[in-house]
N, C-alpha and C positions, 0 to 999 in steps of 0.2 A: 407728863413725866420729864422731869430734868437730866437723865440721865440714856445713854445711849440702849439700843438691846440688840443684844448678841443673839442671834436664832444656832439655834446648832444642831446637826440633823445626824440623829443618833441613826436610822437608819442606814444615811449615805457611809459613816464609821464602817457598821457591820458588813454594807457592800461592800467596801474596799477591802475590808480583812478576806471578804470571800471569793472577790477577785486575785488577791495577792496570796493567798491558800492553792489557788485554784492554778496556780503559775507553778508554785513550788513541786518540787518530786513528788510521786505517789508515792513511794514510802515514806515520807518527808513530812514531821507536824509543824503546824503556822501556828507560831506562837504570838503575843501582841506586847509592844514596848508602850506605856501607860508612864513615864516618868513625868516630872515637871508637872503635875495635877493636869494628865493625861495631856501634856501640850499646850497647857494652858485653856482645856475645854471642860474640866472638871472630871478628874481618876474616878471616881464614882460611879457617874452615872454612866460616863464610856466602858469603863471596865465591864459593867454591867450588862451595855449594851451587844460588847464581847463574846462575852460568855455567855450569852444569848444566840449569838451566831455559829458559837463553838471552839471558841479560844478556851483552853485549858491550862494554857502556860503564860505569864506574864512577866515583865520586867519593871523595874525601877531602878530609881539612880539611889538611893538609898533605905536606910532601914525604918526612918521614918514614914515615908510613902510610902513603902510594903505594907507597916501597920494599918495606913489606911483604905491601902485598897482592898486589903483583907477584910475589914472591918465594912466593905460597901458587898465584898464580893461571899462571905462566911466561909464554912471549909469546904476543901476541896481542890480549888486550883491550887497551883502552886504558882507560888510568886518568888521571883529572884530577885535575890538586890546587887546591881554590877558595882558597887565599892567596895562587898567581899564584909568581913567580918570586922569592923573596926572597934577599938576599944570603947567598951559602955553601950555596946549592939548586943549585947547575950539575951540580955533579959526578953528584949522587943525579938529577936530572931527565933526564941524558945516557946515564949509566950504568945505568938502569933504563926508561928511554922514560917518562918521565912527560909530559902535556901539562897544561902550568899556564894556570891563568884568572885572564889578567893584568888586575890591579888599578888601575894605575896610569897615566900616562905615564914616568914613572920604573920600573916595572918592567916596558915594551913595551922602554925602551933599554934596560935591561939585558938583556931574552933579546933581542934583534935583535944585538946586539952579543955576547954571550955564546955564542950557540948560533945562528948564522945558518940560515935552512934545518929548524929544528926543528920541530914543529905548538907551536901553543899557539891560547887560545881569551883571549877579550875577556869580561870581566866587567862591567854597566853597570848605576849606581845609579839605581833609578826610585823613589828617592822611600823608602828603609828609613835609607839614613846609615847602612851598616854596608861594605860590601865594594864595590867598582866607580869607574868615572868615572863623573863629572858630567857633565851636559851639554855644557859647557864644554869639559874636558878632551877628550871625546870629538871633541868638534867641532875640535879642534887636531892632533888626531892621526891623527882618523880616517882620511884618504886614504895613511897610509904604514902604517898597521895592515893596512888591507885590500889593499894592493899586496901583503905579507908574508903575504896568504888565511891569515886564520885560519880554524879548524875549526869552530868554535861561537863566536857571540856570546847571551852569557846575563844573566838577572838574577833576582834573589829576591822574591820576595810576602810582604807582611808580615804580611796580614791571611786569609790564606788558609783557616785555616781557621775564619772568620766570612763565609760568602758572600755575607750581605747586607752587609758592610762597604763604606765609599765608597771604601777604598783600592786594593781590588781593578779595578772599572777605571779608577781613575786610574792605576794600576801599569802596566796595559795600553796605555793608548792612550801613554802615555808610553817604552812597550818602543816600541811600533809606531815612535810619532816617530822614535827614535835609531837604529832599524834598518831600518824600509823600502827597499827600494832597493841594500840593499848586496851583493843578493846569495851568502850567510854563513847557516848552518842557526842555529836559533835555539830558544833552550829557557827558557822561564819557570817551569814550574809541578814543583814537587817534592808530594809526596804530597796536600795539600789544592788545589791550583792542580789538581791531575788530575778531584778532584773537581766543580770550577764550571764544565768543558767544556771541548769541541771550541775553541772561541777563542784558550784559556789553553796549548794544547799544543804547536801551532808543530813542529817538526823533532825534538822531543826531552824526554820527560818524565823527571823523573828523583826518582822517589820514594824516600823514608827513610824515617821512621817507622813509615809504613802496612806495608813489611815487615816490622818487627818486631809487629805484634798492635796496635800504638798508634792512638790518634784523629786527626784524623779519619776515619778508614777503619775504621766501625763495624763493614762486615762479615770484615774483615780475622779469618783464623783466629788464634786464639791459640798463642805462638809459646811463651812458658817458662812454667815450674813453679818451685814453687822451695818444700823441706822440710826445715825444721830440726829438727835432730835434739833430743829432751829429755834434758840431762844430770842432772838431778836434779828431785825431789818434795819441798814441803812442805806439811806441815797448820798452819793457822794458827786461834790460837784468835782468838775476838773482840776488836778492838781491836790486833790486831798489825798493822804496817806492811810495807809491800813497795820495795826500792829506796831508789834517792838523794833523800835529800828526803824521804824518807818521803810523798811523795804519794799513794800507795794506804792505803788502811787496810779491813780486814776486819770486817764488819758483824755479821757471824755466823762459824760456824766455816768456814774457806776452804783449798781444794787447788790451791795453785800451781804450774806447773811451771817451771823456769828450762831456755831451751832457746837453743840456740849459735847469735847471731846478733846483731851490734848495729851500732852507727854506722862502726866499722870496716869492717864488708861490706854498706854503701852502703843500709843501712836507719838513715834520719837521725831525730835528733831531736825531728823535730817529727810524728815519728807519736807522743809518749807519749802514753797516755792516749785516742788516737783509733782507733787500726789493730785489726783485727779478725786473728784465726789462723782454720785450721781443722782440724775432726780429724774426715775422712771426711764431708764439710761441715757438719759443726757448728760455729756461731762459738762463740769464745772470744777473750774481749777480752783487750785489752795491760794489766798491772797494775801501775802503777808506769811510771817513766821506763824507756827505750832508753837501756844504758849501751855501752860498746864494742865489749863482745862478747858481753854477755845479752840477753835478755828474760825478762822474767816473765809468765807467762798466766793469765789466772783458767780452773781446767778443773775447779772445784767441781763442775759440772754434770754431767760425763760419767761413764758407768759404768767405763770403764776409762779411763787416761792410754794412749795414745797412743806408740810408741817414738818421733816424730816431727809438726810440725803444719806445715802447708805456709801459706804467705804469698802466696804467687804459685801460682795455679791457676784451675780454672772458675769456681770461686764466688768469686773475685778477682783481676782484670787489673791490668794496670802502671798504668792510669789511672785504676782504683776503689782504689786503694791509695794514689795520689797524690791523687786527692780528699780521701781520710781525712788525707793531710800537710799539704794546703795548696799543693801543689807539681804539676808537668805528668809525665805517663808518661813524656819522653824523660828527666827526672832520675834517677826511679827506674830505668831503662832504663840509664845508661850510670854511674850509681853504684854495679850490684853488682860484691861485692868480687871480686877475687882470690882468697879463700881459700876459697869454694866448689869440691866437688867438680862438675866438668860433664860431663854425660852428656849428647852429643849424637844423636839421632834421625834417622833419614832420611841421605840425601845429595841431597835437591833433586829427584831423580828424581820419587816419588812416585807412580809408577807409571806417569807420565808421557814416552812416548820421542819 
């Protein structure tokens, strides 16, 4: 096979959703965030895996990926889309039961007008400047929003997973302000918000990251693997170079191997020279630049090369992989490629009925 395999362990998904459930308040439901084709592990089958475990409520980034997690998961859950109702969304948020988390005052008139009667949820900015009303806004609309009971009113953390951060309860007392009183279930805290407590969890938590293996949810099971296959060996004498740029150079006599995987399958550029492999975990450094679809390893060291060296395993998570980049696990996490072969694991159960 020329091509890397991504293993990905639906069951390890479903533990963490049932450890990060299991965190949240007793009257409190754990819902699951499944955007970006579930993190880049495929919305489908994870979804799947979910609602398996006992996720009933989901999220995405838009109303295209609602379609399709719908279409993996049939009726029943409810799926959100956090971009709200944008124009040329009716059809797909009518015809698939989507409920959008409306962003705007301009897109509460368009689903009130659009889709009278349909659920949708309020989205409320506390303070990130990225998705929701302002204070303001709110305060304009708010008594024909909530005549129209929406489902959820929610908002983002920005600082979450820094819990001594000041933004955290200012985040807070600033939800409490805009929602106290209305009556409306109400959900702040996604993966690190679950972590700062009981306060932060309100009607509804709804973690991302922490299902896929990521931080902050250190003890989060590790979710992928990930082993590129070696297509070829060379011996270098002293002084020969490795790759673009010639940036490696050989000290002594050196055994390379070039193995199928580069900035095309969402291993980026800025691991050269830093990312570590492994072969039955022994490290073996990156030699030489990450070009499209190689790597070069230094595996001078080993008594035999290896059919394959895995990137993603025990001895290196999404987030010690991105530390070597410079970059955060959700990167690594929803930049691998396409052209990995995927072997999925489990179905969610886990032994769990």
């Amino acid at each position: 096979m020329g091509t890397g395999t991504l293993t990905i362990d639906l069951d390890a998904v479903a533990a963490n959703w049932r450890a990060l459930d299991a965190m949240s308040a007793a009257d409190c439901q754990t819902a699951a965030v499944v955007k970006a084709d579930g993190y880049g592990l495929g919305a489908g089958p994870v979804a799947r895996a979910l609602a398996e475990a006992g996720a009933r409520r989901f999220f995405v980034a838009v109303a295209e990926e609602g379609a399709a997690v719908r279409e993996a998961l049939g009726p029943g859950p409810e799926i959100c889309v956090l971009s709200g109702h944008m124009a040329g969304d009716t059809e797909l948020i009518r015809g698939r039961a989507l409920v959008p988390m409306l962003n705007s005052a301009e897109q509460l008139a368009r689903h009130l007008e659009a889709l009278p009667g349909h659920p949708f949820g309020i989205q409320l900015d506390t303070g990130m400047n990225r998705l929701g009303m302002k204070a303001p806004e709110w305060a304009a609309v708010r008594d024909l929003a909530l005549v129209a009971r929406p489902s959820l009113l929610m908002s983002h953390l920005a600082c979450a997973d820094e819990p001594g951060h000041a933004m955290n309860p200012a985040q807070l007392r600033a939800f409490r302000a805009l929602t106290d009183g209305c009556g409306v279930p109400r959900s702040l805290a996604a993966t690190g918000g679950v972590l700062l407590g009981p306060e932060y969890h309100f009607d509804l938590t709804r973690p991302g990251v922490g299902l896929y293996g990521g931080l902050p949810f250190e003890a989060a099971r590790p979710v992928v693997r990930l082993a590129l296959p070696v297509v070829q060996v060379h011996v270098l004498a002293a002084g020969e170079t490795v790759g673009y740029g010639a940036t490696w150079q050989a000290e002594d006599e050196a055994v390379i191997a070039t193995v199928s995987g580069g900035y095309a399958d969402g291993l980026i550029r800025r691991m050269s020279g830093r990312a570590v492999l492994f072969a039955d975990g022994i490290p073996c450094p990156l030699a030489g630049r990450v070009s499209m679809d190689l790597l070069t390893v230094d595996v001078t060291h080993l008594a035999e090369v290896p059919e394959a060296l895995e990137i993603l395993g025990p001895q290196q998570t999404v987030d010690d992989l991105a530390a070597a980049a410079g970059t955060i696990g959700y990167e690594i996490l929803t930049a691998l490629g396409a052209r990995y072969a995927r072997r999925y694991l489990g179905d969610g159960r886990g032994g769990v009925r």
